[in-house]
C-alpha positions, 0 to 999 in steps of 0.5 A: 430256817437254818439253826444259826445265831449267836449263841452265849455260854456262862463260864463263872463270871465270864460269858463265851459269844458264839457266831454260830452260821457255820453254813456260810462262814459265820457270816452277817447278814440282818438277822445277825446284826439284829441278833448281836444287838439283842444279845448286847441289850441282854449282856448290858442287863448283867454284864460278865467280867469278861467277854470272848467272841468266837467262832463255830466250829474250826474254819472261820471266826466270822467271814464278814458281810455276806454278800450272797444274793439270798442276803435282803440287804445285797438286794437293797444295796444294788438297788441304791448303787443303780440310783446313785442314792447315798441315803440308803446306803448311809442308812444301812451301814450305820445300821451295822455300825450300831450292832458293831459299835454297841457290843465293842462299846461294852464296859468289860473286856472283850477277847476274841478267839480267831479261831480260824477265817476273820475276812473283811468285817469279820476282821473288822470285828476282831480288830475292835475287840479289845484283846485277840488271841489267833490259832496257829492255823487262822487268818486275818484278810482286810478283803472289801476292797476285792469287791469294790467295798472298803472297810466300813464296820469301823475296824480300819480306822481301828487298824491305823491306831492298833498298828500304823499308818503304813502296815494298815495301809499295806493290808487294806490296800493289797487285800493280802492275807496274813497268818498268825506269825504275821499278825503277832509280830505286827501287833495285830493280835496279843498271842498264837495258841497252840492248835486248836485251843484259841478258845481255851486261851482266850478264855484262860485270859478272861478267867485271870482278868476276871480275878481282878477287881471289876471296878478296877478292871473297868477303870482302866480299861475305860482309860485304855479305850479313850487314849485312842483319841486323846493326847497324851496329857489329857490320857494322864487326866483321865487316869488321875480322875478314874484312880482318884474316883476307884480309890475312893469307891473302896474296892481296893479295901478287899485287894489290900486285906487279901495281900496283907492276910496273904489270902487270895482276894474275893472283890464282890461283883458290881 
């Protein structure tokens, strides 16, 4: 079998996830959707600070499915596509969307290096990531509909609310790719790195946030994610109640005495 997987890196609080199947663009087949649900079960038990997904090696950060014939679940799809039976298909993709939603769904920042080739689920995947920090050199491709597909990893209806209506359907729609430039200035990810040190960024920006309050962190960023699908008010709400609760858990003791000493905080882990 090919030495591929994904691989995880503790750096201090922070935890560096490695798609690692360089032999096919890091690419997703079944044992990779198995192998990020194991790796999410396994973060869930001692959860970083902060996450940053990447990818091996310099060409791509993931390709998305891979829809080679070697890849059992091809084979399974056009055997339900033949019989126009839905159920399978259903079954399947809410398979990956488990895999997908279950690491995304994580309770700490997670940052994805685009450190190269992010098509189809793989831009799916990046999309859903809280943050994105791009190589110059990298590009985003929405490209399922190339192949009859459309996005079902759950990162178009992410793209709609990361950067509108319009701009979400020209790059769903026209298949186009788009570069760093583009993507920055869209809205689509957060910074362009200097060449080469997507990775490094990323991690930089993990590093700082973890410097922050764990609780605090995970309050606001709680916040942040739900506002996707509430109102403005009921967004006001809920940053009322997780200030209110954050407050009181007395995590802010430790940032208050740090400023007021003029020292550097410690807050304790979780």
């Amino acid at each position: 079998m090919p030495d591929y997987g994904i691989r995880l890196k503790d750096i201090g609080k922070i935890c560096v996830v490695t798609l690692h199947r360089p032999e096919r663009l890091n690419a997703f087949n079944e044992i990779m959707f198995t192998k990020l649900k194991k790796v999410t079960d396994k973060l869930k038990k001692e959860l970083p600070r902060a996450i940053v997904i990447t990818g091996s090696g310099e060409s791509a950060f993931s390709a998305g499915f891979d829809v080679n014939p070697d890849n059992p679940q091809v084979a399974g799809l056009l055997k339900a596509v033949e019989k126009h039976d839905e159920k399978p298909v259903r079954d399947m993709i809410m398979k990956l969307r488990e895999a997908v939603d279950g690491f995304v769904s994580l309770p700490v920042p997670i940052i994805a290096a685009v450190n190269g080739k992010a098509y189809g689920g793989g831009a799916e995947l990046a999309t859903r990531c809280d943050m994105r920090v791009m190589d110059p050199h990298a590009e985003f491709c929405f490209s399922e509909l190339k192949l009859g597909l459309m996005p079902d990893w759950g990162g178009g209806a992410t793209l709609i609310g990361l950067i509108g209506p319009s701009k979400a359907t020209d790059l769903i729609l026209t298949t186009r790719k788009i570069n760093a430039e583009e993507s920055l200035s869209i809205g689509l990810v957060n910074r362009i790195s200097e060449s080469g040190n997507s990775l490094l960024e990323a991690i930089h920006i993990a590093e700082s946030i973890s410097q922050n309050g764990p609780q605090a962190t995970r309050s606001s960023l709680e916040m942040i994610r739900a506002s996707r699908n509430l109102t403005l008010d009921a967004t006001l709400n809920l940053e009322l109640d997780k200030a209110v609760s954050l407050i009181a858990s007395g995590e802010c003791i430790h940032g208050i005495s740090a400023f007021l000493t003029k020292q550097k905080p410690t807050f304790p882990d979780i």
